[in-house]
mmCIF entry with sequence, helices, sheets and N, C-alpha, C, O atoms, coordinates in Angstrom:
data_MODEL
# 
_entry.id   MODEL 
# 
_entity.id                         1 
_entity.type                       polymer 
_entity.pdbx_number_of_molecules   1 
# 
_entity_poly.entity_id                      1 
_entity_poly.type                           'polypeptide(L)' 
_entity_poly.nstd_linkage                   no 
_entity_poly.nstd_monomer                   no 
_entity_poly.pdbx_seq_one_letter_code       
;(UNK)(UNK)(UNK)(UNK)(UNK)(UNK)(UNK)(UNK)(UNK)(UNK)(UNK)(UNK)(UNK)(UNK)(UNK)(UNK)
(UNK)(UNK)(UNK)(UNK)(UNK)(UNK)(UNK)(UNK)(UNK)(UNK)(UNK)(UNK)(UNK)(UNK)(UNK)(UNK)
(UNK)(UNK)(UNK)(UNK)(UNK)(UNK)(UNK)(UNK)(UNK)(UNK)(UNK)(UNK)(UNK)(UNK)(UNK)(UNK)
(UNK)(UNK)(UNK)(UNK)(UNK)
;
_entity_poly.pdbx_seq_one_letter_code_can   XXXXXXXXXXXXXXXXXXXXXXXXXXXXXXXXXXXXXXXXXXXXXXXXXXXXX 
_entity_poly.pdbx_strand_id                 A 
# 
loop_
_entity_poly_seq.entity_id 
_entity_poly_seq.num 
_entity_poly_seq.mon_id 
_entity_poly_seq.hetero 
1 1  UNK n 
1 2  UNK n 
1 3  UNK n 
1 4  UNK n 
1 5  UNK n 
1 6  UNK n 
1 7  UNK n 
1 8  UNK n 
1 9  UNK n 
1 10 UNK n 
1 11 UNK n 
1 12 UNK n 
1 13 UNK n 
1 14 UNK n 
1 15 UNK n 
1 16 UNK n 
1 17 UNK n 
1 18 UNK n 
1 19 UNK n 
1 20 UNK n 
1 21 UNK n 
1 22 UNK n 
1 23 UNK n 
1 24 UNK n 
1 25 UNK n 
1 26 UNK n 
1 27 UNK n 
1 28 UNK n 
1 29 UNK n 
1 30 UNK n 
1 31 UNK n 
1 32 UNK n 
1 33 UNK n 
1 34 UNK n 
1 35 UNK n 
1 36 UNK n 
1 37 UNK n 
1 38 UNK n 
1 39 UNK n 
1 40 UNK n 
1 41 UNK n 
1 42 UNK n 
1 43 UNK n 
1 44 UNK n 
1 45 UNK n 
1 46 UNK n 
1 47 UNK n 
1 48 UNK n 
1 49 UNK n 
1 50 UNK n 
1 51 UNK n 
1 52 UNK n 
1 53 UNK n 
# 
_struct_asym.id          A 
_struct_asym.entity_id   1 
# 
loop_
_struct_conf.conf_type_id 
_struct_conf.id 
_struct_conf.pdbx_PDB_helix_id 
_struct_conf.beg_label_comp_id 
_struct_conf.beg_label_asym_id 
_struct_conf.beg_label_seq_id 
_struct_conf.pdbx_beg_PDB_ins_code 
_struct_conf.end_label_comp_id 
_struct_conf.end_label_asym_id 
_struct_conf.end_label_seq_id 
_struct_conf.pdbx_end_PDB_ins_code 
_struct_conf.beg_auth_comp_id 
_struct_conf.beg_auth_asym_id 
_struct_conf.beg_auth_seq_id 
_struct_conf.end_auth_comp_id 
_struct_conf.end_auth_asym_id 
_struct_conf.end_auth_seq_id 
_struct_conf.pdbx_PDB_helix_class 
_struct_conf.details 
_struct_conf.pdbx_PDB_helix_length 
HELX_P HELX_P1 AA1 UNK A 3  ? UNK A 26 ? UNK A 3  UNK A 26 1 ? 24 
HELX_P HELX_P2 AA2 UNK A 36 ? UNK A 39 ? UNK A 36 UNK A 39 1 ? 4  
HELX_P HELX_P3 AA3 UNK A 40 ? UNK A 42 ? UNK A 40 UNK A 42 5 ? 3  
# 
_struct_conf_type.id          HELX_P 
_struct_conf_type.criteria    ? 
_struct_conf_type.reference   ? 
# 
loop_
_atom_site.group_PDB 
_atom_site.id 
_atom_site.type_symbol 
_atom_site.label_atom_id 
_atom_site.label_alt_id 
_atom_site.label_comp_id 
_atom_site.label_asym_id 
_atom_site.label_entity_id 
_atom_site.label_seq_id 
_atom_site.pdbx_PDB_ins_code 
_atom_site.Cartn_x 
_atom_site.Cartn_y 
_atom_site.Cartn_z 
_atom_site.occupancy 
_atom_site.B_iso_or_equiv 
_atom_site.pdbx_formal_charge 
_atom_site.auth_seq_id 
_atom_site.auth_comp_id 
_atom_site.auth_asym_id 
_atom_site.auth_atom_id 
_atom_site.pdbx_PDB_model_num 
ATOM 1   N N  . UNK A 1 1  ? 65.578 29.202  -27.804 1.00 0.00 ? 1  UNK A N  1 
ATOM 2   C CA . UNK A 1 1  ? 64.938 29.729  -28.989 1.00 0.00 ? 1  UNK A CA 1 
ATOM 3   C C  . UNK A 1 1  ? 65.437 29.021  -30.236 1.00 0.00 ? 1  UNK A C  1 
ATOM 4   O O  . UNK A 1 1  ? 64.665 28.923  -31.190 1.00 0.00 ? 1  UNK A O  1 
ATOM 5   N N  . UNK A 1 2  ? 66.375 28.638  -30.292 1.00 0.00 ? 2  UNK A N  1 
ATOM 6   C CA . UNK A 1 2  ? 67.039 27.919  -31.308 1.00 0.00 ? 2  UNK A CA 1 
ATOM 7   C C  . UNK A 1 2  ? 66.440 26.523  -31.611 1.00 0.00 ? 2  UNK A C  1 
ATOM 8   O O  . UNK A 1 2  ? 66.304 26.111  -32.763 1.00 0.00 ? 2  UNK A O  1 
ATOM 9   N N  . UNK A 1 3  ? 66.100 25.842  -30.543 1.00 0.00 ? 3  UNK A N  1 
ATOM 10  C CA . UNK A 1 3  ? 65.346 24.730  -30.715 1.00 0.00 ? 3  UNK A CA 1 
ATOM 11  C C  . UNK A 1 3  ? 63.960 24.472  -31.951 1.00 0.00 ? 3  UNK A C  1 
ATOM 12  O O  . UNK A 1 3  ? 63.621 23.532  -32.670 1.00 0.00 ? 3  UNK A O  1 
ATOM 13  N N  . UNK A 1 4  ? 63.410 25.979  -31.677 1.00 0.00 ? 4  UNK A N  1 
ATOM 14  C CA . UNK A 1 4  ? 62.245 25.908  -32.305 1.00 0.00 ? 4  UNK A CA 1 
ATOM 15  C C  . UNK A 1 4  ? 62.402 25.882  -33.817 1.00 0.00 ? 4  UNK A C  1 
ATOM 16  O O  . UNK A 1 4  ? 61.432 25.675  -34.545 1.00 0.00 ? 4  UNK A O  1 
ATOM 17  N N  . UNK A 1 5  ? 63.676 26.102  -34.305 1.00 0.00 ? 5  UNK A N  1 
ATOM 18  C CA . UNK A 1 5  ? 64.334 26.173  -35.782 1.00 0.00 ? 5  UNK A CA 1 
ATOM 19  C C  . UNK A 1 5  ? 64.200 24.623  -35.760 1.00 0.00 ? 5  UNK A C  1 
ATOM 20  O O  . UNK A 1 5  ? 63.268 24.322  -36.506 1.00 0.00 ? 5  UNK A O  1 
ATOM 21  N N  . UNK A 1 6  ? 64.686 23.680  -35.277 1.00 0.00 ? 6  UNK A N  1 
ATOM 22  C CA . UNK A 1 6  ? 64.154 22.469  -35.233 1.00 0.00 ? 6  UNK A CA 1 
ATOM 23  C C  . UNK A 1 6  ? 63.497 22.235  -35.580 1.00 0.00 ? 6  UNK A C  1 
ATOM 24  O O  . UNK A 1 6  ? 63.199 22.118  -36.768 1.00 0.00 ? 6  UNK A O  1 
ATOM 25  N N  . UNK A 1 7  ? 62.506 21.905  -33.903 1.00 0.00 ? 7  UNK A N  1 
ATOM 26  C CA . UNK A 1 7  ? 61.225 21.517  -33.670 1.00 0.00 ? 7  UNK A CA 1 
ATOM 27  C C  . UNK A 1 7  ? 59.995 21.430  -34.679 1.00 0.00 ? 7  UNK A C  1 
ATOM 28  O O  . UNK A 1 7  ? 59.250 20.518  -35.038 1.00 0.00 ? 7  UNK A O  1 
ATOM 29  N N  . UNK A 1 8  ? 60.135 23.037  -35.032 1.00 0.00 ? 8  UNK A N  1 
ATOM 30  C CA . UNK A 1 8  ? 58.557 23.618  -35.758 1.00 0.00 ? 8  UNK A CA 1 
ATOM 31  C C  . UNK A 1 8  ? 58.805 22.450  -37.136 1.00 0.00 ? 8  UNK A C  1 
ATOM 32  O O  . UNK A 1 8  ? 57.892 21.697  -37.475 1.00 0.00 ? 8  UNK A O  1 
ATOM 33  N N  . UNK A 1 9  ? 59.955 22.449  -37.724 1.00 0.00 ? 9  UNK A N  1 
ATOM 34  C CA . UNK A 1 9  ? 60.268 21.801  -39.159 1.00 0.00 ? 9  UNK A CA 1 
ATOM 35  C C  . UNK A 1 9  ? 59.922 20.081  -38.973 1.00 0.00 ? 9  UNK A C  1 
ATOM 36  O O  . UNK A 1 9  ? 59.107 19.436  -39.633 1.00 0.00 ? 9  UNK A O  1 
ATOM 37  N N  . UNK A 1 10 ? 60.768 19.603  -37.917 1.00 0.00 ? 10 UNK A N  1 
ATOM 38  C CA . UNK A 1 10 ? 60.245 18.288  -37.731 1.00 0.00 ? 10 UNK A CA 1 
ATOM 39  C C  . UNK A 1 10 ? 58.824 18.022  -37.564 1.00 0.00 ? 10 UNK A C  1 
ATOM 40  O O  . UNK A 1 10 ? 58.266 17.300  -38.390 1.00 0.00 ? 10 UNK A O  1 
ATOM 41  N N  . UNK A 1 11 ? 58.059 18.608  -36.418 1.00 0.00 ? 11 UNK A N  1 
ATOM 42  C CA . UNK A 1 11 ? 56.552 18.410  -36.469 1.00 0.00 ? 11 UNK A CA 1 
ATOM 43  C C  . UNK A 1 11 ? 56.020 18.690  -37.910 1.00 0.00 ? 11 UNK A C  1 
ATOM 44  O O  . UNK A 1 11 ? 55.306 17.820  -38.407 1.00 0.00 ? 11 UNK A O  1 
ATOM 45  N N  . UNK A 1 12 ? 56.335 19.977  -38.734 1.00 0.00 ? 12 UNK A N  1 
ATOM 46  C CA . UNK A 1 12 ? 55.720 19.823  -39.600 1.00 0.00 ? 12 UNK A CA 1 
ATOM 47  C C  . UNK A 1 12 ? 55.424 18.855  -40.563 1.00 0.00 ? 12 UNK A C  1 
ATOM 48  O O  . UNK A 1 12 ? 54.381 18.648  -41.183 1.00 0.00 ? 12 UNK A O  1 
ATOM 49  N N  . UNK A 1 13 ? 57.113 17.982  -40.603 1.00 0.00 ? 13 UNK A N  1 
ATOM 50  C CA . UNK A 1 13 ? 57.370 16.717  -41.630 1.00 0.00 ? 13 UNK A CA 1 
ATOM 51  C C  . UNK A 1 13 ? 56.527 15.731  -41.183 1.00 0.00 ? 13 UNK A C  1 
ATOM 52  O O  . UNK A 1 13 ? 55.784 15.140  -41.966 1.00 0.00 ? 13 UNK A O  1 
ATOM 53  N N  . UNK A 1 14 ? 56.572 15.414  -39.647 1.00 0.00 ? 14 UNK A N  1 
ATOM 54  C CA . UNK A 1 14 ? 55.739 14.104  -39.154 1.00 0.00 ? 14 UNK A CA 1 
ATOM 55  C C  . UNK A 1 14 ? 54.199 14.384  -39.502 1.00 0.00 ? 14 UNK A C  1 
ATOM 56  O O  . UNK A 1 14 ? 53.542 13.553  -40.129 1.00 0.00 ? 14 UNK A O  1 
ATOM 57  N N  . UNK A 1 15 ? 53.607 15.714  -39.021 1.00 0.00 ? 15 UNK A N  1 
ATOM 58  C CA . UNK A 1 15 ? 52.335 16.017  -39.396 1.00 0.00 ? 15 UNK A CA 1 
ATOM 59  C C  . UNK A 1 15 ? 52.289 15.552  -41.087 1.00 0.00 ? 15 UNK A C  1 
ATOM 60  O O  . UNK A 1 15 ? 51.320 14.822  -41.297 1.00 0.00 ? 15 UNK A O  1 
ATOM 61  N N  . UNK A 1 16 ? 52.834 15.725  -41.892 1.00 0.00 ? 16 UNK A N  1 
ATOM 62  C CA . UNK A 1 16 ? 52.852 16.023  -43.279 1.00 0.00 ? 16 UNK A CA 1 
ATOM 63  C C  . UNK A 1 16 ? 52.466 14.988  -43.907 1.00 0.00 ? 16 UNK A C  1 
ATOM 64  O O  . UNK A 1 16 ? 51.602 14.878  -44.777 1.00 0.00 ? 16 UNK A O  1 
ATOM 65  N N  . UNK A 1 17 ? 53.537 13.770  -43.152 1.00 0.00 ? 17 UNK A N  1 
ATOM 66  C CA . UNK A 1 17 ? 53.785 12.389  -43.326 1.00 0.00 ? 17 UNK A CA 1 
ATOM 67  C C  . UNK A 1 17 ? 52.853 11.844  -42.873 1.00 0.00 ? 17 UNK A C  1 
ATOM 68  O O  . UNK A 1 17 ? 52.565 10.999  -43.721 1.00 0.00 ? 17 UNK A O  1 
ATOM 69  N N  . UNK A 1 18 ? 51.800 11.728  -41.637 1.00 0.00 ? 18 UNK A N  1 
ATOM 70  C CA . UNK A 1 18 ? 50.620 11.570  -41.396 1.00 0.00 ? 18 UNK A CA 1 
ATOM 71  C C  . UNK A 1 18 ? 49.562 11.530  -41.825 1.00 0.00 ? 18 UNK A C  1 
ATOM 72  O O  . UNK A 1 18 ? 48.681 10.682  -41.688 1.00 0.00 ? 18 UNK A O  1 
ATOM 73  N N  . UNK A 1 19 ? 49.597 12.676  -42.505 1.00 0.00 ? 19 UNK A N  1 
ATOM 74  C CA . UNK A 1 19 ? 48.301 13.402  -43.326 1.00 0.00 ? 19 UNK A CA 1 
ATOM 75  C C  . UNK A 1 19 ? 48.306 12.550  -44.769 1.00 0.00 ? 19 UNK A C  1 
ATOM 76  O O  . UNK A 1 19 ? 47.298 12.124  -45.333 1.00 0.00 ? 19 UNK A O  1 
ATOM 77  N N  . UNK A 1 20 ? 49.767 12.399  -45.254 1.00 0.00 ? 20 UNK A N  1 
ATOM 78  C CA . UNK A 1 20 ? 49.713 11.241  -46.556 1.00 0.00 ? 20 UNK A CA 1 
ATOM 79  C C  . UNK A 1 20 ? 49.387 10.379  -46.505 1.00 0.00 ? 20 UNK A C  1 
ATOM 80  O O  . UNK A 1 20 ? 48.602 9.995   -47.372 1.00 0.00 ? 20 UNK A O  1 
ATOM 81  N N  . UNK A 1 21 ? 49.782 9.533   -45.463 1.00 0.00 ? 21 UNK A N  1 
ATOM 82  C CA . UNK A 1 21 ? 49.466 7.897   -45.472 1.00 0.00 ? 21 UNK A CA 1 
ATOM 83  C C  . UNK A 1 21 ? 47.856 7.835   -45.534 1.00 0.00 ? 21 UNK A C  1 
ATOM 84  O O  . UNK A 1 21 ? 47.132 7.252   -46.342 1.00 0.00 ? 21 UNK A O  1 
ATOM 85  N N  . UNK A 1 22 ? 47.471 8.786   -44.189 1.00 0.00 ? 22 UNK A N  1 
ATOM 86  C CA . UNK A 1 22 ? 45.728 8.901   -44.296 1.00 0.00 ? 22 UNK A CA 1 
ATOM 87  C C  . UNK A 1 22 ? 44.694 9.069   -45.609 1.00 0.00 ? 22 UNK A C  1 
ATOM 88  O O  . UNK A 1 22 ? 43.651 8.445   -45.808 1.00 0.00 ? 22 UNK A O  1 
ATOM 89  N N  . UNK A 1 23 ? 45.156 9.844   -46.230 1.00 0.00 ? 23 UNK A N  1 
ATOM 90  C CA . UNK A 1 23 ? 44.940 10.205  -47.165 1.00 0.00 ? 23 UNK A CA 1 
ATOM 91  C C  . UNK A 1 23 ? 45.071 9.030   -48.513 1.00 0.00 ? 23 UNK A C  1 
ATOM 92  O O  . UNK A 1 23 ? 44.159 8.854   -49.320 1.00 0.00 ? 23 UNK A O  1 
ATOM 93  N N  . UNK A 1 24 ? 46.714 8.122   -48.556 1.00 0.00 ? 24 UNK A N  1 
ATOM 94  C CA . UNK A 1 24 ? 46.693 7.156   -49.328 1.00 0.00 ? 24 UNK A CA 1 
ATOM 95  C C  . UNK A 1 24 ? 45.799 6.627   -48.944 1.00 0.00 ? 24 UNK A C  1 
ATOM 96  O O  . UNK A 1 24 ? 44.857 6.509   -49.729 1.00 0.00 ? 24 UNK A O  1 
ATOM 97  N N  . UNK A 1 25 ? 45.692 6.159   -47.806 1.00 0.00 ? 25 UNK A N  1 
ATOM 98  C CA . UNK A 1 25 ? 44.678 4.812   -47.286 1.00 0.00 ? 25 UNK A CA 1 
ATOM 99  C C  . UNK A 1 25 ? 43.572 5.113   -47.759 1.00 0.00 ? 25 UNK A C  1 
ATOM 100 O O  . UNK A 1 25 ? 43.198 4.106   -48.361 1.00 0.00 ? 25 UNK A O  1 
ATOM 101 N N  . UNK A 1 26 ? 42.691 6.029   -47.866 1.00 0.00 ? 26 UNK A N  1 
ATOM 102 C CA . UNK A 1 26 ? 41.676 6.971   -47.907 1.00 0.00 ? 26 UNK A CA 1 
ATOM 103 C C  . UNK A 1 26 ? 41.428 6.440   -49.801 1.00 0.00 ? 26 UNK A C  1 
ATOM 104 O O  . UNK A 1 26 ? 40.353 6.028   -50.237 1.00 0.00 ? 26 UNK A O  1 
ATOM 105 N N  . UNK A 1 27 ? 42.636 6.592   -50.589 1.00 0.00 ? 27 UNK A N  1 
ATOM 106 C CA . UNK A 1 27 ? 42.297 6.516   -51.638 1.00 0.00 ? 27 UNK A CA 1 
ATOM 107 C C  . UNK A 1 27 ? 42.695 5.360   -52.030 1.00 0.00 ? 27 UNK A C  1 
ATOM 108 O O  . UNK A 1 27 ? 42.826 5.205   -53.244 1.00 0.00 ? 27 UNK A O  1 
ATOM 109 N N  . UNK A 1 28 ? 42.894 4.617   -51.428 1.00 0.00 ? 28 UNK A N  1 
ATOM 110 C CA . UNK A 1 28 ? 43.116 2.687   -51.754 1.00 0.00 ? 28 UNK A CA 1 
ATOM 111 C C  . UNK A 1 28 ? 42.138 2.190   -50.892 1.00 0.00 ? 28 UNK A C  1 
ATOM 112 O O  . UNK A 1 28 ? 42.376 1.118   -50.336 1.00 0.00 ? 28 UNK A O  1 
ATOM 113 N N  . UNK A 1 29 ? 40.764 2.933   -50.609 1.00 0.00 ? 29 UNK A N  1 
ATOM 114 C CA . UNK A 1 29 ? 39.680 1.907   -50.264 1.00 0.00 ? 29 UNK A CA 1 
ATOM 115 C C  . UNK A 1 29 ? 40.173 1.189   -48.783 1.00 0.00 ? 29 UNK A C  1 
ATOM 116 O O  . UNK A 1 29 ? 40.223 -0.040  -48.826 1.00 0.00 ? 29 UNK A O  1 
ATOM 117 N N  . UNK A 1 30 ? 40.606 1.945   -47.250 1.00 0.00 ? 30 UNK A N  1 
ATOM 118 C CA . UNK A 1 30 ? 40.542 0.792   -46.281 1.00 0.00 ? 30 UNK A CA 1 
ATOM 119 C C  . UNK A 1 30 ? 39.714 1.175   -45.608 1.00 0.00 ? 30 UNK A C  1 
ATOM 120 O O  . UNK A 1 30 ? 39.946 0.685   -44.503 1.00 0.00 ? 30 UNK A O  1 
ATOM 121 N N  . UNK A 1 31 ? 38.851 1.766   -45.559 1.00 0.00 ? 31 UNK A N  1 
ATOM 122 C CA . UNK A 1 31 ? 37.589 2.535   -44.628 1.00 0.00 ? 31 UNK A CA 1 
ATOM 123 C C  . UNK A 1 31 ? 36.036 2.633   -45.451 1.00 0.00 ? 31 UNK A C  1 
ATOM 124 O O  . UNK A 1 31 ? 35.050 3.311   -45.161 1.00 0.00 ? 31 UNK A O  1 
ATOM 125 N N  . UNK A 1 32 ? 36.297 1.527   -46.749 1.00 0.00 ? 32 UNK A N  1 
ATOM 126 C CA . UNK A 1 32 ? 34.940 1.329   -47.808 1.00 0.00 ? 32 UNK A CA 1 
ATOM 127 C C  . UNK A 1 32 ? 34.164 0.644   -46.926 1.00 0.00 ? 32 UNK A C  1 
ATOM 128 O O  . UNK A 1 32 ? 33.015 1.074   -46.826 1.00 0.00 ? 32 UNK A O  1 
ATOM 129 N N  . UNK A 1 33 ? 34.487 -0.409  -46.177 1.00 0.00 ? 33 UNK A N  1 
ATOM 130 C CA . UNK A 1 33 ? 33.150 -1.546  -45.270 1.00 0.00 ? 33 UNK A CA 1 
ATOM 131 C C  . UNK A 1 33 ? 33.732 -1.729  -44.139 1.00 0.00 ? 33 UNK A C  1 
ATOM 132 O O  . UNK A 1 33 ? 34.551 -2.532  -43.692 1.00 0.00 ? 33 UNK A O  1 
ATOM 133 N N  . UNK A 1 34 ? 32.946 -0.500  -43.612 1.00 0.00 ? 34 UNK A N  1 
ATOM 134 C CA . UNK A 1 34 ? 33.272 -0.917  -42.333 1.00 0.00 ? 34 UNK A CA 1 
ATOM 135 C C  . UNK A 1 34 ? 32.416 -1.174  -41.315 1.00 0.00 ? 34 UNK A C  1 
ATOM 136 O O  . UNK A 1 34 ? 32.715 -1.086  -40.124 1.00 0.00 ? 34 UNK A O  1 
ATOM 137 N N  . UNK A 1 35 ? 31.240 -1.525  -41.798 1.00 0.00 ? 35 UNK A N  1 
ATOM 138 C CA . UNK A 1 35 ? 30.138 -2.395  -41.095 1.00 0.00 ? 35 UNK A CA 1 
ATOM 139 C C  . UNK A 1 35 ? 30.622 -3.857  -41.462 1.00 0.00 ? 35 UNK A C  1 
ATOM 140 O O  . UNK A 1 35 ? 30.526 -4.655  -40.530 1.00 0.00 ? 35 UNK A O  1 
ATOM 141 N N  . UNK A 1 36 ? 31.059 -4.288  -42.498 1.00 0.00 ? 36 UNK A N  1 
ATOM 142 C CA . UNK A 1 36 ? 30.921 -5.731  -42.808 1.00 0.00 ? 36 UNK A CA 1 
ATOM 143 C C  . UNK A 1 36 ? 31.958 -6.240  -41.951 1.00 0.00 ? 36 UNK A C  1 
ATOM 144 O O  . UNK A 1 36 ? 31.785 -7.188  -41.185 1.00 0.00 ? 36 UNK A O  1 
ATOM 145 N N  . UNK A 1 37 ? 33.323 -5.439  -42.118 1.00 0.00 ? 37 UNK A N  1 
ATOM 146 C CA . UNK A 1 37 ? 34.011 -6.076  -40.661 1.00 0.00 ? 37 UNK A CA 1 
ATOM 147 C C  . UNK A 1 37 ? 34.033 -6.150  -39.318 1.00 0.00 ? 37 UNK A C  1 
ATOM 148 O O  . UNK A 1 37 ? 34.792 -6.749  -38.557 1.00 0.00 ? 37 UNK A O  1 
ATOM 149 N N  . UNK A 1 38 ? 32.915 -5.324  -39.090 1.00 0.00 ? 38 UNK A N  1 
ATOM 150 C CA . UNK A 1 38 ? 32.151 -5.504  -37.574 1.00 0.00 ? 38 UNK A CA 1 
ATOM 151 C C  . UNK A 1 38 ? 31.799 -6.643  -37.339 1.00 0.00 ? 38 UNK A C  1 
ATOM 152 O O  . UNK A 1 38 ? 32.276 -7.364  -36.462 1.00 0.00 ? 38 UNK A O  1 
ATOM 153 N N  . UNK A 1 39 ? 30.646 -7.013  -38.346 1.00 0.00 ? 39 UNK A N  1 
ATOM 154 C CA . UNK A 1 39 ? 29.816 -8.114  -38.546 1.00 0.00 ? 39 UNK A CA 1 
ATOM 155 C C  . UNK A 1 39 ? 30.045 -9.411  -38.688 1.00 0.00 ? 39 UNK A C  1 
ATOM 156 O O  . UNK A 1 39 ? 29.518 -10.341 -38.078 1.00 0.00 ? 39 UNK A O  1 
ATOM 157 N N  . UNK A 1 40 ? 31.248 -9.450  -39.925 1.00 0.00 ? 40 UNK A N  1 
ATOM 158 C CA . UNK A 1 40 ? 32.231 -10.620 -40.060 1.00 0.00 ? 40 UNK A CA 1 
ATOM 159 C C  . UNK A 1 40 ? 32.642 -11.354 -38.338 1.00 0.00 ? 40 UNK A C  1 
ATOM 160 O O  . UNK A 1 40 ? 32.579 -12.522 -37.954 1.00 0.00 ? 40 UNK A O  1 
ATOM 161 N N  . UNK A 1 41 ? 32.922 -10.501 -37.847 1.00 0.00 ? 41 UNK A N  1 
ATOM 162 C CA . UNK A 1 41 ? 33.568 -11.343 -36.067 1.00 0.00 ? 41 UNK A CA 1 
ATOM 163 C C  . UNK A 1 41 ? 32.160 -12.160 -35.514 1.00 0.00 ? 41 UNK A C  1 
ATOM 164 O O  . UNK A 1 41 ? 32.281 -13.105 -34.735 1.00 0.00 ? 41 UNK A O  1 
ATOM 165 N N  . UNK A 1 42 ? 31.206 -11.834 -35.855 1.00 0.00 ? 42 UNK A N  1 
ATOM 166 C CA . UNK A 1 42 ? 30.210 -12.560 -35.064 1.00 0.00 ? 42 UNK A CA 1 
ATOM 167 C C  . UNK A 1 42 ? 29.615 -13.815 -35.899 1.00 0.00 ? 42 UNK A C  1 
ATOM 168 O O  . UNK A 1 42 ? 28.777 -14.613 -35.481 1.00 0.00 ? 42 UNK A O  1 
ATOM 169 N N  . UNK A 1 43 ? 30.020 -13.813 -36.730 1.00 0.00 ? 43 UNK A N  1 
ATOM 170 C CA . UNK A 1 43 ? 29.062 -15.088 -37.815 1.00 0.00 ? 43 UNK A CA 1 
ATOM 171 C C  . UNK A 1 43 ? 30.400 -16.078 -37.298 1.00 0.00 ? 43 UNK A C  1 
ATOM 172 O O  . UNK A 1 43 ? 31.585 -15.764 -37.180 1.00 0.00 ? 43 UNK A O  1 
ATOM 173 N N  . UNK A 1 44 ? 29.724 -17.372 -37.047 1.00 0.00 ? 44 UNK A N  1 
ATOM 174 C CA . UNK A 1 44 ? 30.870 -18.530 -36.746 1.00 0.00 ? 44 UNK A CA 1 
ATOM 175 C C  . UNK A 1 44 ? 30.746 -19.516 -37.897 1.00 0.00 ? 44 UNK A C  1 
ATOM 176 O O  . UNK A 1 44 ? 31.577 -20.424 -37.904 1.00 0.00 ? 44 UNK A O  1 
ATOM 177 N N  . UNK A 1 45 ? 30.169 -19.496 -38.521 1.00 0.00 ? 45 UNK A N  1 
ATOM 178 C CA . UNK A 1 45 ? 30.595 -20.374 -40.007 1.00 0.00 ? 45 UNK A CA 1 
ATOM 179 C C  . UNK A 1 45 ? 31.830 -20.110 -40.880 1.00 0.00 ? 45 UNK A C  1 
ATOM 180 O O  . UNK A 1 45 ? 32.634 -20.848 -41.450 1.00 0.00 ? 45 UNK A O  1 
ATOM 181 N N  . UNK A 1 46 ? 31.707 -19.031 -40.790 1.00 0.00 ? 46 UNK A N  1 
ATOM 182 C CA . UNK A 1 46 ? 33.096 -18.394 -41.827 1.00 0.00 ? 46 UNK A CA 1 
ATOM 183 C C  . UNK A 1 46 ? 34.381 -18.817 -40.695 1.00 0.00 ? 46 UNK A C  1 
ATOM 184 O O  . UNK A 1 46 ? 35.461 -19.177 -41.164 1.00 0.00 ? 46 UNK A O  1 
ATOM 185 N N  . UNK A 1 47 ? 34.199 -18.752 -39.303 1.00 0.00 ? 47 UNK A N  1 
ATOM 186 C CA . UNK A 1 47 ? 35.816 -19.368 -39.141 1.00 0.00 ? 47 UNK A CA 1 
ATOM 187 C C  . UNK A 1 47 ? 36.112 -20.564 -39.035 1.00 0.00 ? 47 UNK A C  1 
ATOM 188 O O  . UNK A 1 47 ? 36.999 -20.920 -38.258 1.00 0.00 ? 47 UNK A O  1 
ATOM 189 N N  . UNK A 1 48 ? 35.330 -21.548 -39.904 1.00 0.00 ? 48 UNK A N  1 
ATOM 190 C CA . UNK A 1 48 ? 35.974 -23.153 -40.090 1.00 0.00 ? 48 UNK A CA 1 
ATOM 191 C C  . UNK A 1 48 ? 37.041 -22.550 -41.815 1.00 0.00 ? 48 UNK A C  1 
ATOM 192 O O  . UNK A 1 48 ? 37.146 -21.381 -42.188 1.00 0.00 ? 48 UNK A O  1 
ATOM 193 N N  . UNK A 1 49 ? 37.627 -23.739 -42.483 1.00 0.00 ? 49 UNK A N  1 
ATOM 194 C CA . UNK A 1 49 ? 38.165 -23.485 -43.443 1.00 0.00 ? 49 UNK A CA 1 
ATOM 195 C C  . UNK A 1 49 ? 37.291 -24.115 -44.623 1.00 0.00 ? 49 UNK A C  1 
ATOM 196 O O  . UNK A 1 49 ? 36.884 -25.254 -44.396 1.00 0.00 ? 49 UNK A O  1 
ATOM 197 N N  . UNK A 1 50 ? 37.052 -23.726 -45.463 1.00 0.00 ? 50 UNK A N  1 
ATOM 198 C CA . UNK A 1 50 ? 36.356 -24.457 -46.319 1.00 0.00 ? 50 UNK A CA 1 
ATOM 199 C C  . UNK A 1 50 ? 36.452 -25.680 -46.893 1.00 0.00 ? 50 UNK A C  1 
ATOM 200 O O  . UNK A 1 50 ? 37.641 -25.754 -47.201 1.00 0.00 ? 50 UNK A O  1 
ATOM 201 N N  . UNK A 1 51 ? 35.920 -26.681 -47.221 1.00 0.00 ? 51 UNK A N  1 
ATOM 202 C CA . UNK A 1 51 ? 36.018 -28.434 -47.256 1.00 0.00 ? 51 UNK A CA 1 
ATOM 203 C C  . UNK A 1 51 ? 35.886 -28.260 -48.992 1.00 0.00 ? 51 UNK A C  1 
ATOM 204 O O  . UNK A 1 51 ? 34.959 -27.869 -49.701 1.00 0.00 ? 51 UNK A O  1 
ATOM 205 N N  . UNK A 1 52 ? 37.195 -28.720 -49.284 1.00 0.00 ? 52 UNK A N  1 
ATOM 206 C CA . UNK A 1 52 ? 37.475 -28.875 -50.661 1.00 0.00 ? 52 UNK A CA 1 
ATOM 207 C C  . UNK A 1 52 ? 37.675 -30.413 -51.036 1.00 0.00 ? 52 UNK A C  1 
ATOM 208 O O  . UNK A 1 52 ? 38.557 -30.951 -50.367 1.00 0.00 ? 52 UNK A O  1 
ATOM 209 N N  . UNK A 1 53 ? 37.020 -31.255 -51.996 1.00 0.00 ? 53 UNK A N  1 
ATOM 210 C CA . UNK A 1 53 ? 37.328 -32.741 -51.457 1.00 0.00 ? 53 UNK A CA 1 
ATOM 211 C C  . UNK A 1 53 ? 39.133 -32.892 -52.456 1.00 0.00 ? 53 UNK A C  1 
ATOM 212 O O  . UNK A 1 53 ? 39.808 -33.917 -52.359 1.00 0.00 ? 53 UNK A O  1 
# 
């Protein structure tokens, strides 16, 4: 029974800590296009490097 004095507190922190990062990410734009990076893998022009003279 003592464990759960633990337990319950740690899960809560990791849950907590989870839920922030998601949330940062969420509000720094990494889930804005996420069709275009689907799409990006199939076009083969874009993976040469561009010819600068």
């Amino acid at each position: 029974m003592k464990d759960y004095f633990y337990l319950i507190p740690i899960a809560l922190g990791i849950g907590l800590t989870a839920l922030t990062a998601f949330m940062w990410s969420l509000k720094n734009g990494q889930y804005d296009d996420l069709e275009g990076a689907a799409e990006r893998i199939l076009h083969d022009e874009t993976d040469r490097p561009s010819e600068h003279p």
